[in-house]
C-alpha positions in Angstrom: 0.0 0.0 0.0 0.9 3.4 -0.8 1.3 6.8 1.9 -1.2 8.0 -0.9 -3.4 5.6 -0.6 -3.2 4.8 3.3 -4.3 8.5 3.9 -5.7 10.7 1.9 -4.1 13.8 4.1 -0.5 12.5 3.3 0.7 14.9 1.4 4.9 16.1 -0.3 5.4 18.3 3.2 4.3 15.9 5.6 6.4 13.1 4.1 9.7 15.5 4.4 8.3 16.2 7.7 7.8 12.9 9.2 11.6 11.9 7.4 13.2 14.5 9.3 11.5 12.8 11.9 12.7 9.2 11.6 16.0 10.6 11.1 16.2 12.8 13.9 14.4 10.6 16.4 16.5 7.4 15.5 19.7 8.8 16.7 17.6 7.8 20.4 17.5 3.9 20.7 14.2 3.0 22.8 16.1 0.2 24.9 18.0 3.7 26.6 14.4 5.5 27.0 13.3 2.3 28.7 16.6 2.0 30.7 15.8 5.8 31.9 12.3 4.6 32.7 13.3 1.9 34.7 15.4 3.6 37.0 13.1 6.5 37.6 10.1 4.6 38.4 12.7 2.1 41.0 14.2 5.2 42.6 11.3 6.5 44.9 10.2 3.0 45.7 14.2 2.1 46.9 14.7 5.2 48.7 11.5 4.7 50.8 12.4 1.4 51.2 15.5 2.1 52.5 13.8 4.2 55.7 12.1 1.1 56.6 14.7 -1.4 57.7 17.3 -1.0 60.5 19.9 -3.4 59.2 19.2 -6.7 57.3 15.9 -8.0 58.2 15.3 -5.9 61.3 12.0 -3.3 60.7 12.6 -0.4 62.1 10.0 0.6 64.8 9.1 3.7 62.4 7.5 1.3 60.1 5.8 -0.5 62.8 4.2 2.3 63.9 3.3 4.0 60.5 1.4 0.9 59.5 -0.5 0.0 62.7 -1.3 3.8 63.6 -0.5 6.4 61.3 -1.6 4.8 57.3 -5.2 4.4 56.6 -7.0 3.2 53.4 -9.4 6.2 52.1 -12.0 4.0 50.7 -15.5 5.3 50.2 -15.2 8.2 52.3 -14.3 5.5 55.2 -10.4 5.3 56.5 -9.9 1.6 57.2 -7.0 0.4 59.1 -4.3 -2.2 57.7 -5.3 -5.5 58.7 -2.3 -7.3 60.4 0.0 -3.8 60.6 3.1 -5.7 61.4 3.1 -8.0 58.6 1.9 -5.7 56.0 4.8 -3.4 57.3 7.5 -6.1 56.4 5.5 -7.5 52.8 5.8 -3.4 51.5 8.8 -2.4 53.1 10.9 -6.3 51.1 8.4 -5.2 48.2 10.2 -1.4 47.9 14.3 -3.5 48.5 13.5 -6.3 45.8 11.0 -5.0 43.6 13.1 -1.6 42.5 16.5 -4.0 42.4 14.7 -6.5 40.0 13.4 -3.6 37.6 16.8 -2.1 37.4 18.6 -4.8 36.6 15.6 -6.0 34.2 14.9 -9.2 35.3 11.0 -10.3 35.4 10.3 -6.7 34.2 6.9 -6.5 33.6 5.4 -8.6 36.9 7.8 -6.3 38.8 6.3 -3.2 37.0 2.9 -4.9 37.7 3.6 -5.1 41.7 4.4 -1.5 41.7 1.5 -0.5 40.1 0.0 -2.3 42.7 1.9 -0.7 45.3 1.0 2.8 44.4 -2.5 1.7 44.0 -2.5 1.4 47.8 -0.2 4.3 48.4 -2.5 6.4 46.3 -5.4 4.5 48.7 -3.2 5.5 52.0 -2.4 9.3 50.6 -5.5 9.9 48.4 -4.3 13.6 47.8 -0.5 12.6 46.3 -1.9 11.8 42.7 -1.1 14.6 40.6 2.4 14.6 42.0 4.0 11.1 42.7 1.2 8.6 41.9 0.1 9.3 38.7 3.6 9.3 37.3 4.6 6.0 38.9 1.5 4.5 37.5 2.2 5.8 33.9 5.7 4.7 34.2 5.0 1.2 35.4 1.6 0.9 33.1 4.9 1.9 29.9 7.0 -0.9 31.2 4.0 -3.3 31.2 3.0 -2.5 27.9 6.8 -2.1 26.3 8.9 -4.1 28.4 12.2 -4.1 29.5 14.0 -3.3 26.6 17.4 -4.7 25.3 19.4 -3.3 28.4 17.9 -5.9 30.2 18.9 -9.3 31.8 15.2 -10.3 30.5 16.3 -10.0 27.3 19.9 -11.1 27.6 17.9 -15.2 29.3 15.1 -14.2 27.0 12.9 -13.8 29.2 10.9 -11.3 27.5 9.5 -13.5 24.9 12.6 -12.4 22.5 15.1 -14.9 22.0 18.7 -13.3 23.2 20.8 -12.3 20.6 23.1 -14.8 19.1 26.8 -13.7 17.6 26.8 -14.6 14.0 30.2 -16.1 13.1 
């Protein structure tokens, strides 16, 4: 099929247009855009992480007490406490270590990108006012890196994990 006949609209200008395009844009390889996404969407969740342990596998009492008497789930007008505060202290805080250090490195990329979308479902359920600022972002971010994956910088695509067989060298 022809640009002509794909679209009527397709016209001389737009085709010079949408070359300088290709050409200009190409010089950017997606598999660095989704590196760049990766790490911005594990930053937040690391750092946060980070406040919540005091040394390996000790929770620090700040998280203790967050959970079983400061967070609340806005749902329905109603604020409902976390069932079981201690444990769902330890399941988020190991989710916000692991999940960031598994989407960095690219390795089961889109479930991790799933459980953080998760996460900030229930952070935007905990802090129904942080939308516009932190939780809409995270959620586009992780939603991209469902949808695209990892990308080639990825040790998803290096096992083939991705569904894309790992690159061979030809000899």
């Amino acid at each position: 099929m022809t640009p002509s006949a794909a679209s009527p609209f397709v016209t001389p200008i737009s085709n010079a247009v949408a070359r300088f395009t290709q050409a200009a844009f190409r010089l950017t390889p997606p598999s660095l855009a989704l590196l760049v996404l990766r790490l911005t969407l594990a930053r937040p969740f690391f750092a946060s992480g980070l406040t919540r342990w005091d040394g390996w596998f000790t929770l620090s009492f700040g998280a203790k007490v967050l959970f079983s008497d400061e967070y609340r789930l806005h749902v329905f007008g109603a604020e409902i406490t976390f069932p079981q505060p201690e444990l769902a202290a330890a399941v988020a805080s190991a989710a916000e270590i692991a999940l960031p250090i598994l989407l960095v490195f690219g390795i089961f990329t889109r479930y991790v990108a799933i459980g953080l979308l998760c996460m900030t479902a229930v952070i935007q359920l905990v802090y129904p006012d942080g939308w516009a600022n932190f939780h809409l972002p995270w959620a586009a971010m992780a939603f991209a890196i469902v949808a695209l994956g990892p990308g080639a910088l990825s040790l998803d695509r290096l096992l083939g994990l991705d569904g894309i067989p790992p690159q061979r060298s030809q000899k």
